[in-house]
C-alpha positions, 0 to 999 in steps of 0.5 A, a space after each residue: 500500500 505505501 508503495 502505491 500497489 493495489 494487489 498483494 499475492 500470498 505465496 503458499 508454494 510450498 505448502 499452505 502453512 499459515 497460523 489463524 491468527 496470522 490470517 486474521 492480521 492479513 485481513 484487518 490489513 487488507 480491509 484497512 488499506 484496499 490491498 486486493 488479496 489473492 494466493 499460489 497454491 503449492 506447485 505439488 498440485 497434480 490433479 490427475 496424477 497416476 497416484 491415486 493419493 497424489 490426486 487426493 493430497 493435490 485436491 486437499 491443497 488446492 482447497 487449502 490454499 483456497 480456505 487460507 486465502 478466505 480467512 485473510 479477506 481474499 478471492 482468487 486461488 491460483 494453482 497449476 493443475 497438472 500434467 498429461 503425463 503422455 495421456 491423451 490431451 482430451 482425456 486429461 481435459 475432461 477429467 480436469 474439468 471435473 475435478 476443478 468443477 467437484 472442488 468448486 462445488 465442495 469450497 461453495 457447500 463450505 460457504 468459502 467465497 474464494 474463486 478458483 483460477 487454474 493458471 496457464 503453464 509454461 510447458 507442454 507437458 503440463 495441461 492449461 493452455 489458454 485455450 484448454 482453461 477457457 473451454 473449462 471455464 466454458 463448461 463450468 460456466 455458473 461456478 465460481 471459477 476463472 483462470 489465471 492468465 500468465 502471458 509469460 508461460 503462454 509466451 514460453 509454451 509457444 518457444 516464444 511467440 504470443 509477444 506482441 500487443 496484438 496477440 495479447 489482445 487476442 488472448 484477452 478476446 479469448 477469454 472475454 468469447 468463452 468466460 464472459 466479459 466479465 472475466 476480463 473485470 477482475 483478472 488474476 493475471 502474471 506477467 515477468 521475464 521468462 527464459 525458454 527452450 522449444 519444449 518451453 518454460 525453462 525458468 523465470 527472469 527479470 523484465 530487463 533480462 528477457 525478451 
């Protein structure tokens, strides 16, 4: 706030650990200064992983991450959803928008107000294109989901292209066909340097060091 930011993102990457009375400090915070709050989920997230208790410790974190982001005064949870692990693309998509649409439910039966947004990923093994996310969004339309739009992994994942003014637009187009215009009116959006390899995302750098 003292900087002239408007948005804060709590970081729970590596797992969600944060005490009640932390969370009530972070939400007298944000109601005292306008902070806008959202939150990462932890990177061991795969909802459709070959494990069958991997996918249920990935379901417990993503809902976490969404209870902890509601009891600091927040809205919207941030998570990669997984990988294809060499499964077919629509298959993992099906089973994807099921999953994210029972979590969406469960967070809604709990009374949580927070917004889930699977983020697009920087690889092509990993599911969440942008165009993968809006079509879930599309099938999930009515439920208290969007998606994170990362420009920088969408660049990666393209071996760099999607770079342009235009291209950004288009994505936003993108989004504003499938989830509705009002997507576009509270966003959950990552943008920063990123280095890549033609397989895509191979690590973060800063703005000035990137292209």
């Amino acid at each position: 706030h003292e900087l002239g930011l408007g948005v804060y993102e709590m970081e729970f990457v590596h797992g969600v650990r944060i005490r009640p009375e932390t969370c009530e400090l972070v939400k007298a915070a944000q109601a005292e200064t306008g902070v806008h709050v959202t939150a990462h989920g932890p990177y061991y997230v795969n909802l459709y992983s070959l494990e069958e208790e991997k996918v249920e410790a990935s379901r417990k974190r993503v809902l976490d991450t969404a209870r902890a982001l509601a009891a600091c005064g927040g809205d919207g949870a941030c998570f990669h959803a997984g990988f294809y692990q060499k499964r077919d693309p629509a298959e993992v998509h099906a089973f994807m928008t099921k999953q994210i649409g029972e979590l969406v439910d469960i967070l809604e039966k709990e009374g949580c107000p927070v917004r889930l947004d699977p983020e697009t990923t920087g690889k092509g093994s990993q599911f969440g294109s942008l165009a993968e996310l809006c079509e879930m969004g599309d099938a999930l339309q009515g439920k208290n989901m969007s998606i994170t739009i990362d420009f920088a992994h969408i660049h990666a994942r393209t071996a760099g292209a999607m770079n342009t003014y235009d291209e950004f637009a288009g994505q936003l187009e993108l989004m504003k066909n499938k989830l509705g215009k009002e997507a576009l009116s509270s966003m959950h959006i990552h943008l920063s340097g990123i280095a890549y390899t033609e397989k895509g995302e191979a690590h973060h750098l800063e703005l000035d060091d990137s292209d």
